[in-house]
N, C-alpha and C positions, 0 to 999 in steps of 0.2 A: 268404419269398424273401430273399435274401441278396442284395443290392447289386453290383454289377459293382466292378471297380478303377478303371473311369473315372470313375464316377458318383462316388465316395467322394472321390475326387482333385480332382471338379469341387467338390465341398458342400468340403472342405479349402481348398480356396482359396480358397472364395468365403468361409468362415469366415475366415482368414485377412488377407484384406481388409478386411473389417468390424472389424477389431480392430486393425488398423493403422491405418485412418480415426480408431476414435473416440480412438487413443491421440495424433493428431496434433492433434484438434482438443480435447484434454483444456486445463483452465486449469487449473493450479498455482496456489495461495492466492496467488503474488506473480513475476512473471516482473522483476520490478526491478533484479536483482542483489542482491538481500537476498534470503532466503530466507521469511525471518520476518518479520511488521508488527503493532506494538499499538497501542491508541489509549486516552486518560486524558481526565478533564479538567483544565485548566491556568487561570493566571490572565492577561490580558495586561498589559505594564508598568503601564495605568493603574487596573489594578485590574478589572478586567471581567472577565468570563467568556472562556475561551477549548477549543480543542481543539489537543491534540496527536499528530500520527500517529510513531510509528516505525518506521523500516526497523532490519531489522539480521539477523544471519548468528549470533546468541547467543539463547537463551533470555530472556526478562524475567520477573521475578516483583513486581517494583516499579517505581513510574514514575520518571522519571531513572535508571534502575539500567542504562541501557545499554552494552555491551561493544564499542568499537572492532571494525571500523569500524561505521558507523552512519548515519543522515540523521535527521535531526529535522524534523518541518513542525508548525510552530505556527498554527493560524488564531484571529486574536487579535475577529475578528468574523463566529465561523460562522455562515450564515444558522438561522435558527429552525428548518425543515426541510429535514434535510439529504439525504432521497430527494429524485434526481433532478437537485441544483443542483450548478452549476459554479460554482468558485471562482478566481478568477486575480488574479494582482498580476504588475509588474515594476518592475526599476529598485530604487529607494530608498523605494518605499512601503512602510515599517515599520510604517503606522497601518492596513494589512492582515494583516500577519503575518511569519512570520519561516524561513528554512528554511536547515540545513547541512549539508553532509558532510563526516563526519570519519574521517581514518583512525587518528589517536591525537589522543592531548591538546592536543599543539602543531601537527598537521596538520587544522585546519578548512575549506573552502571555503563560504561562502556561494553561495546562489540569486541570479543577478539577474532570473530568473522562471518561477513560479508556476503549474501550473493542476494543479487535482482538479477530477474529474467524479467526485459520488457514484450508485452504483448508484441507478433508482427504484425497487427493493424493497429494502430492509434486513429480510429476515425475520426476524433475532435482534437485539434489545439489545446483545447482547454481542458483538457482529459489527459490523464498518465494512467496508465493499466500493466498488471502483470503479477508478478510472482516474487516471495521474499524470504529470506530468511537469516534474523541475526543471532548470531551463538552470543549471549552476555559471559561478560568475564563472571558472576557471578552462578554460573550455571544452568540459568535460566534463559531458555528459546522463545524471541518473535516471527511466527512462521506462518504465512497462509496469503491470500491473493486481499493485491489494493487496487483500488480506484482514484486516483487523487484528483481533485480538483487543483485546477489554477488560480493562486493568489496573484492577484497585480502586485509587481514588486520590479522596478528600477536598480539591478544591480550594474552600481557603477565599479568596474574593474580596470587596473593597470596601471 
């Protein structure tokens, strides 16, 4: 039996629908305004262990190898497990971490604050996931879900 033209028109649309739904609630690896996000590890000035996230709109294939413009977040005392925890600083608390965006060499703004909320599943190693947002001293907000990949990077500390 062959289907009427209403029927087909109805299943079309309602197909339709269904792919419009799931394309709205789809999550991009990073709605930030970077496109791209990686994460290494780092050392904090006093020599300690740290983590660094990067935004950016360029490929990485190395850590610090990033292409203007870009945001750096350094956390100079990530908790021990990072499913599930939230991290925040504001102000001039530098002995929590450190965060910039920059659009060239000579155009940096500083955070004056801070929060990550990390996903509580990290199903890959080589995957950082979760939630962001930095206030620039300059007035301007980095706010929305990253994905970061992991750059190999040897941070020798202490």
């Amino acid at each position: 039996m062959i289907p009427k033209s209403s029927s087909l028109r109805r299943a079309a649309a309602v197909l339709g629908l269904a792919l419009a739904s799931l394309a709205c609630t789809s999550t991009a690896p990073t709605d930030t305004g970077f496109p791209l996000a990686y994460f290494h590890g780092d050392c904090a000035p006093w020599d300690g262990p740290a983590l660094t996230i990067v935004l950016t709109r360029s490929e990485m294939t190395e850590a610090f190898d990033a292409s203007y413009p870009f945001a750096r977040i350094s956390l100079y005392s990530p908790p021990p497990r990072l499913e599930g925890s939230t991290v925040r600083w504001s102000g001039s608390a530098q002995s929590d971490g450190y965060a910039t965006a920059c659009e060239s060499e000579d155009a940096c703004t500083n955070a004056e604050s801070v929060r990550i909320t990390f996903d509580r599943v990290q199903e890959d190693p080589q995957r950082l996931a979760g939630d962001l947002r930095l206030d620039l001293e300059d007035g301007r907000r980095i706010e929305g879900r990253f994905e970061a990949r992991r750059i190999a990077f040897q941070a020798l500390c202490g």
